[in-house]
C-alpha positions, 0 to 999 in steps of 0.5 A: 573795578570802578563803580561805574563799571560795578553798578552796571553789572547790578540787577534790582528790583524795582526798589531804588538804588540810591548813591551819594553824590559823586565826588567834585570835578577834579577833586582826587579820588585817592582821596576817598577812604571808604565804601559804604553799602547799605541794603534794606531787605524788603524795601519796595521801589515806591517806599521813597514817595509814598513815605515821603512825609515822614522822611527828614532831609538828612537821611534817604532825601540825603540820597535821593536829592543829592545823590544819584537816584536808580529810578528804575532798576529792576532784578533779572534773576529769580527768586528775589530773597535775602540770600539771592540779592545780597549775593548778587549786590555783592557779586554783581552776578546772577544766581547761576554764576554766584551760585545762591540760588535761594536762601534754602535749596535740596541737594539731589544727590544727598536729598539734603536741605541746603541752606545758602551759609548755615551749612557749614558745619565746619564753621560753628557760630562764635560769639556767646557761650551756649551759641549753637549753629554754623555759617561761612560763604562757603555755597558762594561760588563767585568772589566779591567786588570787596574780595577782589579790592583786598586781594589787589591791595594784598590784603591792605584793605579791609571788608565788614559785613554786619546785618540782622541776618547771617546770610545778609552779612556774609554774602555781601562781603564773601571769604576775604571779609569779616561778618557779624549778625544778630542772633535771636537764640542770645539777643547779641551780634555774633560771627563764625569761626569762618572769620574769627577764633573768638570775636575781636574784644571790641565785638565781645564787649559790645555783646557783653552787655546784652544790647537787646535785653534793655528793651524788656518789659518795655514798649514799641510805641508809634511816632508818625501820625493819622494825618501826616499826608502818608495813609496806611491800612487800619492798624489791626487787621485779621491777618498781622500776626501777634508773635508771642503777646506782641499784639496786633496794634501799637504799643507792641510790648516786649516780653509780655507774659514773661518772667524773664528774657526768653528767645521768643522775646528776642523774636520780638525784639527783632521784628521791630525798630530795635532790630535795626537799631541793635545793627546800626549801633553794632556798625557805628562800633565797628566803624570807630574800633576798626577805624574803618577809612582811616588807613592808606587805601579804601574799606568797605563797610556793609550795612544790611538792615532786616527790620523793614522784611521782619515786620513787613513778613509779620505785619503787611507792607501796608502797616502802621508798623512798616509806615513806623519802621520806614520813619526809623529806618530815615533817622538811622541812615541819617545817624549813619550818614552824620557819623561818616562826615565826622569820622571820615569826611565829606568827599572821602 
């Protein structure tokens, strides 16, 4: 399907949809070796101009400046969480033809909770040992537009879906695709059986290092300024919730209290900047170890980052720690945007 013709099938909220700058007139659109889409859970539509003052020019401005900006798009279906959009981005369809209608649903018959991948229980979590849960797209009951490209390149291209969250992995990419997630039962990326035995070797050496543990004992500490022209709420109010010793106001120290790295430390990390950056270093590794974009046909990569919905679920979406994360998440589109020119090209 050409993008054009996809793009137009999408339903948003009134978050904006922004895109890279299409190729040149004339330029060969053989050329092009990959896709990569990025969702930002709980990114609000107003997000680029009000926090425009901590935004640098290489990373969303990148997009908005010199790309194609969606102003305007809106979602058409309810209700408007992970499972649902990630579905319908990656589908181009409406609950009622994906078949996510939510992230978590009970089945009439059985009177079962239903979550949208967690249910399978033939599909155990792989990654560390100890690791216990399920995941597959197996409640997706539409294909993907990556699952179609594979299909009409018999299986010559290929799909990754990586997120903080497991539904925001597989639903973008569906069945043909392989998924990856943070999981705060271990502080590492995992996967499914759905798609993997055992994770690739890359993937394993990149958990084996316990990528979340080096932020023990140490602090989230704030970067933007009071008089940076991007006002925000008081950086302590009633309602923010201090998730095991993380407090309320900057810094937020990570596993205060404990001894030793426990989940609830995990939690922590993941309802911070470092939730993001565990993800972006997971998808910068996939990119090199899969040589995504380098083969004969198109790959698709996709990129779904959790800490704005972590933090703004924890903190309001008028925080210094959103103002904070939106500012990390600019560096990291920024990181990701200067790795693909120089791993894939410009205009390719």
């Amino acid at each position: 399907m050409p993008i054009a013709a996809f793009l137009s099938t999408l339903h948003l909220d009134s978050a904006s949809l922004a895109l890279e700058k299409a190729p040149a007139a004339g330029q060969d659109l053989q050329s092009l070796r990959l896709v990569v889409l990025v969702v930002v859970d709980q990114l609000r539509g107003d997000v680029f101009h009000r926090f425009g003052g901590v935004l640098g020019s290489d990373g969303l401005r990148r997009l908005t400046e010199g790309g194609v900006w969606f102003q305007n798009a809106h979602y058409s279906h309810a209700n408007t969480v992970t499972g649902p959009g990630h579905a319908t981005v990656g589908t181009g369809g409406r609950p009622s033809g994906h078949g996510i209608a939510s992230n978590d649903w009970f089945d009439r018959q059985s009177g079962a909770k239903i979550n949208c991948v967690s249910s399978d229980s033939g599909s155990p979590v792989v990654g560390t040992a100890g690791e216990t849960g399920q995941a597959s797209p197996s409640n997706l009951t539409a294909s993907t537009f990556s699952d179609e490209w594979i299909l009409a390149t018999a299986g010559r291209a290929r799909a990754f879906g990586i997120s903080g969250k497991d539904r925001g992995a597989i639903l973008p990419v569906g069945r043909m695709g392989k998924a990856f997630w943070f999981t705060t039962q271990s502080g590492r990326m995992v996967s499914s059986s759905y798609y993997y035995r055992e994770l690739p070797p890359w993937a394993a050496e990149f958990s084996r290092t316990a990528p979340a543990d080096r932020y023990f004992k140490k602090s989230w500490e704030r970067a933007t300024r009071d008089d940076d022209g991007v006002p925000v709420g008081a950086d302590n109010r009633p309602f923010e919730k201090d998730l095991n010793g993380f407090k309320r106001t900057f810094p937020h120290p990570f596993g205060a209290g404990m001894d030793k790295v426990e989940t609830r430390f995990y939690d922590q990390v993941y309802t911070s900047i470092f939730g993001d950056q565990i993800v972006m270093d997971f998808a910068l590794e996939t990119l090199r170890s899969e040589a995504l974009g380098r083969g004969d046909v198109l790959d698709v990569l996709a990129i779904s980052l959790s800490s704005t919905d972590t933090v703004g679920h924890n903190f309001g979406p008028d925080s210094v720690e959103v103002k904070e994360v939106i500012h990390w998440l600019d560096r990291q589109i920024a990181r990701l945007l200067s790795r693909l020119d120089e791993d894939i090209g410009s205009g390719r």
